[in-house]
Every structure is written in C-alpha cells, then in structure tokens.
TIRO-2110 file (N, C-alpha, C; in Angstrom, 1 decimal):
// TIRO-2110
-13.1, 0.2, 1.1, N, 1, A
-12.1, 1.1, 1.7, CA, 1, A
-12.4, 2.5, 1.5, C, 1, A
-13.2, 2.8, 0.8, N, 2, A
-13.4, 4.3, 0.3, CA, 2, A
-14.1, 5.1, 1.2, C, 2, A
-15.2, 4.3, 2.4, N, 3, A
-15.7, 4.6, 3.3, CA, 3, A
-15.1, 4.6, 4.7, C, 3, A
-13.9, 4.2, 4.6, N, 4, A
-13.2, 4.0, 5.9, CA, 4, A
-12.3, 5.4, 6.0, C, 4, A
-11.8, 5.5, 7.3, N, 5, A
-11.4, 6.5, 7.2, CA, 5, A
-9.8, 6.3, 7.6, C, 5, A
-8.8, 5.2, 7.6, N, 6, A
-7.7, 4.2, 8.1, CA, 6, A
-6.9, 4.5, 7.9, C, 6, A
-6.1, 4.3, 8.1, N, 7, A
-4.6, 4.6, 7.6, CA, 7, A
-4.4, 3.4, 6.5, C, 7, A
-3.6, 3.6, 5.7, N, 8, A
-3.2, 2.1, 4.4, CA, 8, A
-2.3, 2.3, 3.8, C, 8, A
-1.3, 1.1, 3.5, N, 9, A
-0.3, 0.8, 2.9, CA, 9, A
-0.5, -0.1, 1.9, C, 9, A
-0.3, 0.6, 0.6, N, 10, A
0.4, 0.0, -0.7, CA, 10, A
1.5, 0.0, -1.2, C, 10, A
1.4, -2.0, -0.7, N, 11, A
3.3, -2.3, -1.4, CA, 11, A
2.8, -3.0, -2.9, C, 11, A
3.7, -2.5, -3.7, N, 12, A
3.9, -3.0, -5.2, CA, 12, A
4.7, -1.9, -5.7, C, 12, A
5.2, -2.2, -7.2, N, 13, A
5.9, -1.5, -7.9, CA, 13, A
5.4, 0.0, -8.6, C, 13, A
6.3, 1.0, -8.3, N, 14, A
5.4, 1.9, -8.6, CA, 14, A
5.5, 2.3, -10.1, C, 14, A
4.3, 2.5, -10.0, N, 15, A
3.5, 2.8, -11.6, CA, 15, A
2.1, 3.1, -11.6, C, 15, A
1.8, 3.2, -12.4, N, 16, A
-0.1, 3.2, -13.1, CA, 16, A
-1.2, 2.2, -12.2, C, 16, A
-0.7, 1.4, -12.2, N, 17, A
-1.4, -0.2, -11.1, CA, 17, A
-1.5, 0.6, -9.4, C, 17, A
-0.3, 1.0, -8.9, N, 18, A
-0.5, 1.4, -7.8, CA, 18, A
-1.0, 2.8, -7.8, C, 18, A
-1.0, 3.8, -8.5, N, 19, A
-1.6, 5.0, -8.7, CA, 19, A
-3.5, 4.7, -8.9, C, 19, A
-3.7, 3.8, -9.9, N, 20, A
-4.8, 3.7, -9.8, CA, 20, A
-5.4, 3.0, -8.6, C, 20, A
-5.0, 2.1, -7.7, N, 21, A
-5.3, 1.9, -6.6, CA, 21, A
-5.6, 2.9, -5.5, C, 21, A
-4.7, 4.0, -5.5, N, 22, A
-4.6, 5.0, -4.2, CA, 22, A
-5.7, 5.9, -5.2, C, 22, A
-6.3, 6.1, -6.3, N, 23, A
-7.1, 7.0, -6.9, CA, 23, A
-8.5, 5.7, -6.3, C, 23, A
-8.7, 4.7, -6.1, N, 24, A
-9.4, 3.6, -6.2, CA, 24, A
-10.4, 3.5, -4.8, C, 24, A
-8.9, 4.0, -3.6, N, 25, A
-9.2, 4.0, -2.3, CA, 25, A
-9.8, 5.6, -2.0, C, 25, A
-9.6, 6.9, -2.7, N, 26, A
-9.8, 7.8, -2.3, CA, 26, A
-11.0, 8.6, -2.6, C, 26, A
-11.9, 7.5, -3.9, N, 27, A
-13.1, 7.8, -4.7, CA, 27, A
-13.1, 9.2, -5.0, C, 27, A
-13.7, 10.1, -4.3, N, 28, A
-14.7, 11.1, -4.5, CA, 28, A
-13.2, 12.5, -4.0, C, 28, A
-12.4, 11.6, -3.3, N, 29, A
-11.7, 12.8, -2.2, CA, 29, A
-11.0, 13.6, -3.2, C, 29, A
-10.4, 14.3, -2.7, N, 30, A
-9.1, 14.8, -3.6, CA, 30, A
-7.8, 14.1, -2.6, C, 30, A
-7.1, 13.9, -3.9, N, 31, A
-5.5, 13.0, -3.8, CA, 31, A
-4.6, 14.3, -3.6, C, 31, A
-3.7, 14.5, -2.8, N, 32, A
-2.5, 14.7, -2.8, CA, 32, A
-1.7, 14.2, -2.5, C, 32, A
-0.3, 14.2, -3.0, N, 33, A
0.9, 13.4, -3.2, CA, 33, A
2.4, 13.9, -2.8, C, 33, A
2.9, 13.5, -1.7, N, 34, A
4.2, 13.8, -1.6, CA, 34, A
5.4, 13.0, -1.9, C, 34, A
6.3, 12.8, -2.7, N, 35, A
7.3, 11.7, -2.8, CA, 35, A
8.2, 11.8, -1.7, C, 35, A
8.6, 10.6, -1.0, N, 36, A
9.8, 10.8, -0.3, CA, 36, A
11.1, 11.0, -0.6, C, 36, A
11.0, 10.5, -1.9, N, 37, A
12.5, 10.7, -2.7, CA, 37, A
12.8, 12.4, -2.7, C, 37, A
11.6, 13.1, -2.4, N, 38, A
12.1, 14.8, -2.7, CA, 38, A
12.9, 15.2, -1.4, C, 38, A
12.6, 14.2, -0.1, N, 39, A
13.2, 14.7, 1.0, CA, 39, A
14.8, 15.3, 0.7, C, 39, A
15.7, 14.4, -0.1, N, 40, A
17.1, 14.9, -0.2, CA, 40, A
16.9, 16.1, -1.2, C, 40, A
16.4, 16.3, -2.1, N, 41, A
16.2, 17.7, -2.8, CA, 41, A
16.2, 19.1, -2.1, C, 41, A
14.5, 18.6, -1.4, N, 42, A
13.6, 19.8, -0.7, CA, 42, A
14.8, 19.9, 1.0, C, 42, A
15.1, 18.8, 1.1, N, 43, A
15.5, 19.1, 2.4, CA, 43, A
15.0, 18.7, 3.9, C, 43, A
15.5, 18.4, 4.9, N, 44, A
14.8, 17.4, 5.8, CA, 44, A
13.8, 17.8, 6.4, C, 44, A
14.3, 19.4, 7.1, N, 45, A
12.8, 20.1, 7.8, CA, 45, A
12.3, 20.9, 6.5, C, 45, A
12.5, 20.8, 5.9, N, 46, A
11.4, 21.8, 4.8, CA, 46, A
10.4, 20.3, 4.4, C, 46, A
10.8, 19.1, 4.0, N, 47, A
9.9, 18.3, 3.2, CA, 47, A
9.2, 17.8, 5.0, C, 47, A
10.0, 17.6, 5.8, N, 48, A
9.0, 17.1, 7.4, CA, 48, A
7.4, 17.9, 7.5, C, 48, A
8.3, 19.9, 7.4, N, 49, A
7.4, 20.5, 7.7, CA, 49, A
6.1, 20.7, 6.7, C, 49, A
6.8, 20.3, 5.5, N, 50, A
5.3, 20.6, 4.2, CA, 50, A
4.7, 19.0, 4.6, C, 50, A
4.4, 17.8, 5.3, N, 51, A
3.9, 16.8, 5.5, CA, 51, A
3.1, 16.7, 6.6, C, 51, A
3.5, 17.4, 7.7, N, 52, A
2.7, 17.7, 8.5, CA, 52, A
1.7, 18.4, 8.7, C, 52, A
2.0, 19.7, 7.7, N, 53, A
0.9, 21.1, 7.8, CA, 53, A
0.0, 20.2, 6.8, C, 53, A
0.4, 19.2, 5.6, N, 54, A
-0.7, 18.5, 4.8, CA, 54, A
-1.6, 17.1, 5.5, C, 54, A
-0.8, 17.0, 6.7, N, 55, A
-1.1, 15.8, 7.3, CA, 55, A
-2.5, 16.8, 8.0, C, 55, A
-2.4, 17.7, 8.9, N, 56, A
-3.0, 18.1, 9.4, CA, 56, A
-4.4, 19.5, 8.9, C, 56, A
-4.2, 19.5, 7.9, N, 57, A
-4.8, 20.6, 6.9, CA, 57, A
-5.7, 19.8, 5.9, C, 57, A
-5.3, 18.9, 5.4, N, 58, A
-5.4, 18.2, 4.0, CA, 58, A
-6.9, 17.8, 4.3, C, 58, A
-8.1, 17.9, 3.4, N, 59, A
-9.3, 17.3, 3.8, CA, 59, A
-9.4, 16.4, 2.9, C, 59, A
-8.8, 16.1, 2.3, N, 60, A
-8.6, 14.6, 1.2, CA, 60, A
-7.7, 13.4, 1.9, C, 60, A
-7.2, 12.9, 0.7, N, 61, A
-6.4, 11.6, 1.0, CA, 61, A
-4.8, 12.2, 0.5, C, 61, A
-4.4, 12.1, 1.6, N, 62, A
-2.8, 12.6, 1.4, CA, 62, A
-2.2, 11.1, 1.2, C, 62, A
-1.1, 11.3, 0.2, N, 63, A
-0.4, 9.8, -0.1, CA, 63, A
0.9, 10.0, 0.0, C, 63, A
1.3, 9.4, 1.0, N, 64, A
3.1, 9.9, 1.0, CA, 64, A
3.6, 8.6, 0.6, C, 64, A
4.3, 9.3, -1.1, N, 65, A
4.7, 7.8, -1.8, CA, 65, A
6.2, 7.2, -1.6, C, 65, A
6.7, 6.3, -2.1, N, 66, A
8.0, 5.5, -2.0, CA, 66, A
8.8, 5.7, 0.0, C, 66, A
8.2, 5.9, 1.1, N, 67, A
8.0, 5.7, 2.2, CA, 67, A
10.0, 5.0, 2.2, C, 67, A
10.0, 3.7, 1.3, N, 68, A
11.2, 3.6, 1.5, CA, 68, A
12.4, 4.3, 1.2, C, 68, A
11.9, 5.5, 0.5, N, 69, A
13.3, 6.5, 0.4, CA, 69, A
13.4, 7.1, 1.9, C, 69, A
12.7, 7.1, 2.7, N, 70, A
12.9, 8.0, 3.9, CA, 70, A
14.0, 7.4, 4.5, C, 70, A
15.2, 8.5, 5.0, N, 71, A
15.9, 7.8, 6.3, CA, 71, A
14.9, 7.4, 7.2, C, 71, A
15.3, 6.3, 8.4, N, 72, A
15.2, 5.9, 9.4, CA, 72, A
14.5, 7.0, 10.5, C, 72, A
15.2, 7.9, 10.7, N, 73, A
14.6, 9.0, 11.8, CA, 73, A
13.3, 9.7, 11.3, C, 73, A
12.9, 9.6, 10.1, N, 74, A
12.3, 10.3, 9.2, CA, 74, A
10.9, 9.1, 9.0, C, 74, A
11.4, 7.7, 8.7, N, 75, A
10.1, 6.5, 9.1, CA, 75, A
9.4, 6.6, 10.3, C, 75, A
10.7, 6.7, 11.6, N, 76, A
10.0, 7.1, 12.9, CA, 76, A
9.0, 8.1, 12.8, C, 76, A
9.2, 9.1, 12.6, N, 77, A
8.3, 10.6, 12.9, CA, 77, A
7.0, 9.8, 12.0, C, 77, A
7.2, 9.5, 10.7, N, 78, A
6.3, 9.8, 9.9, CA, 78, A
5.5, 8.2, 10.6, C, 78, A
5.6, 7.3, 11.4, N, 79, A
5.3, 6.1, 12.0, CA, 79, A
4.5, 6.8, 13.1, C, 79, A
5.0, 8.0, 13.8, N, 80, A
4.0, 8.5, 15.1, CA, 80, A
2.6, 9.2, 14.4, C, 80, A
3.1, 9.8, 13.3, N, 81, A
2.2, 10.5, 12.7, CA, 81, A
1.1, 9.6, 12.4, C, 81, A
1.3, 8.7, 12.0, N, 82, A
0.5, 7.8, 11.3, CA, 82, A
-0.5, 7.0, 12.4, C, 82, A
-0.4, 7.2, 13.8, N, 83, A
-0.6, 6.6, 14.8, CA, 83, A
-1.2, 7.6, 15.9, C, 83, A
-1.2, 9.1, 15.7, N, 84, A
-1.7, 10.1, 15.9, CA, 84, A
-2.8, 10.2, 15.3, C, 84, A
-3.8, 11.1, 16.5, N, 85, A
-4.8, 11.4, 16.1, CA, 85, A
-5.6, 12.4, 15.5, C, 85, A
-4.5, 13.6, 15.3, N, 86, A
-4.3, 14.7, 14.6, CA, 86, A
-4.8, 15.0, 13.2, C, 86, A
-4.5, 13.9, 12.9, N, 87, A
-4.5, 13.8, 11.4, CA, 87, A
-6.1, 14.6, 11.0, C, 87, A
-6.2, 15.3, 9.5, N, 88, A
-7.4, 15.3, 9.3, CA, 88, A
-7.7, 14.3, 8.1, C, 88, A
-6.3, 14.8, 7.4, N, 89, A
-6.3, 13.9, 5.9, CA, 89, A
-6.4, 12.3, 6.8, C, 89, A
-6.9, 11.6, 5.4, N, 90, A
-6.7, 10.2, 5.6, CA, 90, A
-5.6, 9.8, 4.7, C, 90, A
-4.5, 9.3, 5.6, N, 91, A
-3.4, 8.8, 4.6, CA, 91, A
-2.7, 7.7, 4.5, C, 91, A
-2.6, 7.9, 3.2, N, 92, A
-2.1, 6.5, 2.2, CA, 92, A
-0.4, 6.8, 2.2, C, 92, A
0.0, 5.6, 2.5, N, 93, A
1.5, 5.3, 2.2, CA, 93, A
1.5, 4.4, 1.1, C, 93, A
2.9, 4.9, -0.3, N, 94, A
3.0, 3.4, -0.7, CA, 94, A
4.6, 3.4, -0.1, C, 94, A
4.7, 2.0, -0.8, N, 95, A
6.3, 1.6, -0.4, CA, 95, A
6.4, 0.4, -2.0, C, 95, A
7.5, 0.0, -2.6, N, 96, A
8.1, -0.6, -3.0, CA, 96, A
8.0, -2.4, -2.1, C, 96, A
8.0, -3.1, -3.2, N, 97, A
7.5, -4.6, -2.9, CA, 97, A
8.6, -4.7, -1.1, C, 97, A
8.3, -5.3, -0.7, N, 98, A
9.2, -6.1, 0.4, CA, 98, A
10.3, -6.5, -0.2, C, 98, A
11.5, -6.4, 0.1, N, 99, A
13.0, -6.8, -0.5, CA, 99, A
13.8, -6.7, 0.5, C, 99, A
14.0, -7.2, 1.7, N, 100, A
14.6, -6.9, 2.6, CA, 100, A
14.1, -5.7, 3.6, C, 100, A
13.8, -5.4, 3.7, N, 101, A
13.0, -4.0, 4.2, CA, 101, A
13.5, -4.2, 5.5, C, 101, A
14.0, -2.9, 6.0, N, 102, A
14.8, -2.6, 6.9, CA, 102, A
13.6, -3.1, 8.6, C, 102, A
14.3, -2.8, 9.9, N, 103, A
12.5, -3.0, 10.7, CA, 103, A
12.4, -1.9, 10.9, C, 103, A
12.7, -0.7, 10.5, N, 104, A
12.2, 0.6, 11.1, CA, 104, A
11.1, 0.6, 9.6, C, 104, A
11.0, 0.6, 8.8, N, 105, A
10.5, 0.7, 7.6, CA, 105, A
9.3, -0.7, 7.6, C, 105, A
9.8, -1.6, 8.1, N, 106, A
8.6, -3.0, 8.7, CA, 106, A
7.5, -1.8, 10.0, C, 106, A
8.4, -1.8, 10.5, N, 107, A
7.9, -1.2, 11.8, CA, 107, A
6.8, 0.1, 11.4, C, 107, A
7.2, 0.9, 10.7, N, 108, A
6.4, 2.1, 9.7, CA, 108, A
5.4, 1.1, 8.8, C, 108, A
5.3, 0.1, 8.2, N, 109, A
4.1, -0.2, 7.4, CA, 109, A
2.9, -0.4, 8.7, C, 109, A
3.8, -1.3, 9.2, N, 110, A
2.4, -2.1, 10.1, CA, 110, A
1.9, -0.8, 11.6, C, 110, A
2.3, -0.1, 11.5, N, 111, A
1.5, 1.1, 11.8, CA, 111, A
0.5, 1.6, 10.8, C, 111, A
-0.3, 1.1, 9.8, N, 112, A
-1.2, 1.2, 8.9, CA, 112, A
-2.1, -0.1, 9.5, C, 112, A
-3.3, 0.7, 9.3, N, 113, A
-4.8, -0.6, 9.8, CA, 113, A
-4.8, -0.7, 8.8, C, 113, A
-4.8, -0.8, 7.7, N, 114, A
-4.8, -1.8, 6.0, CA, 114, A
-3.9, -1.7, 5.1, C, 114, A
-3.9, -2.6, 5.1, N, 115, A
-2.5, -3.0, 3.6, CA, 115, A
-3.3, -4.0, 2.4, C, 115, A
-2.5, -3.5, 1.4, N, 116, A
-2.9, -3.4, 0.2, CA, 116, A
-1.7, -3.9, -0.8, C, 116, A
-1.6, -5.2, -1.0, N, 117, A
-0.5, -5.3, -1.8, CA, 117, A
-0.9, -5.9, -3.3, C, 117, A
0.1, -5.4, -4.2, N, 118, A
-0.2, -4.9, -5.8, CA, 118, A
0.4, -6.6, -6.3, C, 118, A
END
C-alpha cells in the first residue's frame, strides 16, 4: 500500500494500532493529521477550509481522523473530495469500528479504493 497512491479507510479503535498503521501505509511520506472532532471547536468553514488547502497542497499523506465525528453535510463534501481528482495529498481516513454507522458515513467509507480494518 505504500506504493499506491489510493484513497484508504481505517476502521478500528483509535489508538497506537491504528496510528501505527496510517504511519505503516505512508512509509517514507510525511503524515499529517486533522481530527474531525476539532470541527465543533475550530468551527465549520474554518476546519472545511484548513482540509481542503491540505487536501490540495499536502505532498504527503493527509489523514482525516475519527471521519465519524463529522456532521452529515460535512461526510458529503469530504465524500466528493475523496472522489476528486484534485487532490495532491494521498488521503487516509480513519473512522471508529462499524456500530451502526449512519449511510451517509457508509456512503463516505466506500468512496475509499482500500479499506483496512484493525
């Protein structure tokens, strides 16, 4: 996977196991990291617009983590992005095991050409 250049989703619990995985998939690159949980902190267009200037700037592996904190309108966007050709970074989503998972949030994984479960 280190040579691919794909979009990828890692579901498992987050911790050290899935950190060293997304360090695993990005070998040599440089990792950056956005949580989605900062979206209610940072705010909706401030955390949107710092993900897209890194979606499209980033020459590493951008990892936008816990995916299932995102509202719904917010899976959308970040589901076209993911599906866009724009991108420079290669990026990694994780999300939290399967537990019900909403389908816009189903619908956001499997827009990833590989999954990776912990």
């Amino acid at each position: 996977m280190r040579t691919a250049s794909s979009t990828v989703a890692v579901t498992g619990a987050p911790g050290p196991a899935r950190s060293a995985l997304v360090r695993d998939i990005a070998g040599r690159l440089e990792v950056t990291r956005i949580d989605a949980a900062d979206l209610a902190r940072e705010g909706e267009q401030s955390w949107i617009a710092r993900m897209v200037e890194l979606v499209l700037t980033h020459e590493g592996v951008l990892t936008i983590e816990n995916v299932e904190h995102l509202p719904p309108p917010q899976q959308v966007v970040l589901g076209r992005i993911l599906t866009g050709t724009a991108a420079r970074a290669r990026l990694v989503i994780t999300a939290a095991p399967d537990t019900g998972a909403s389908p816009t949030l189903t619908s956001l994984l499997s827009r990833c050409v590989d999954h990776l479960e912990l």
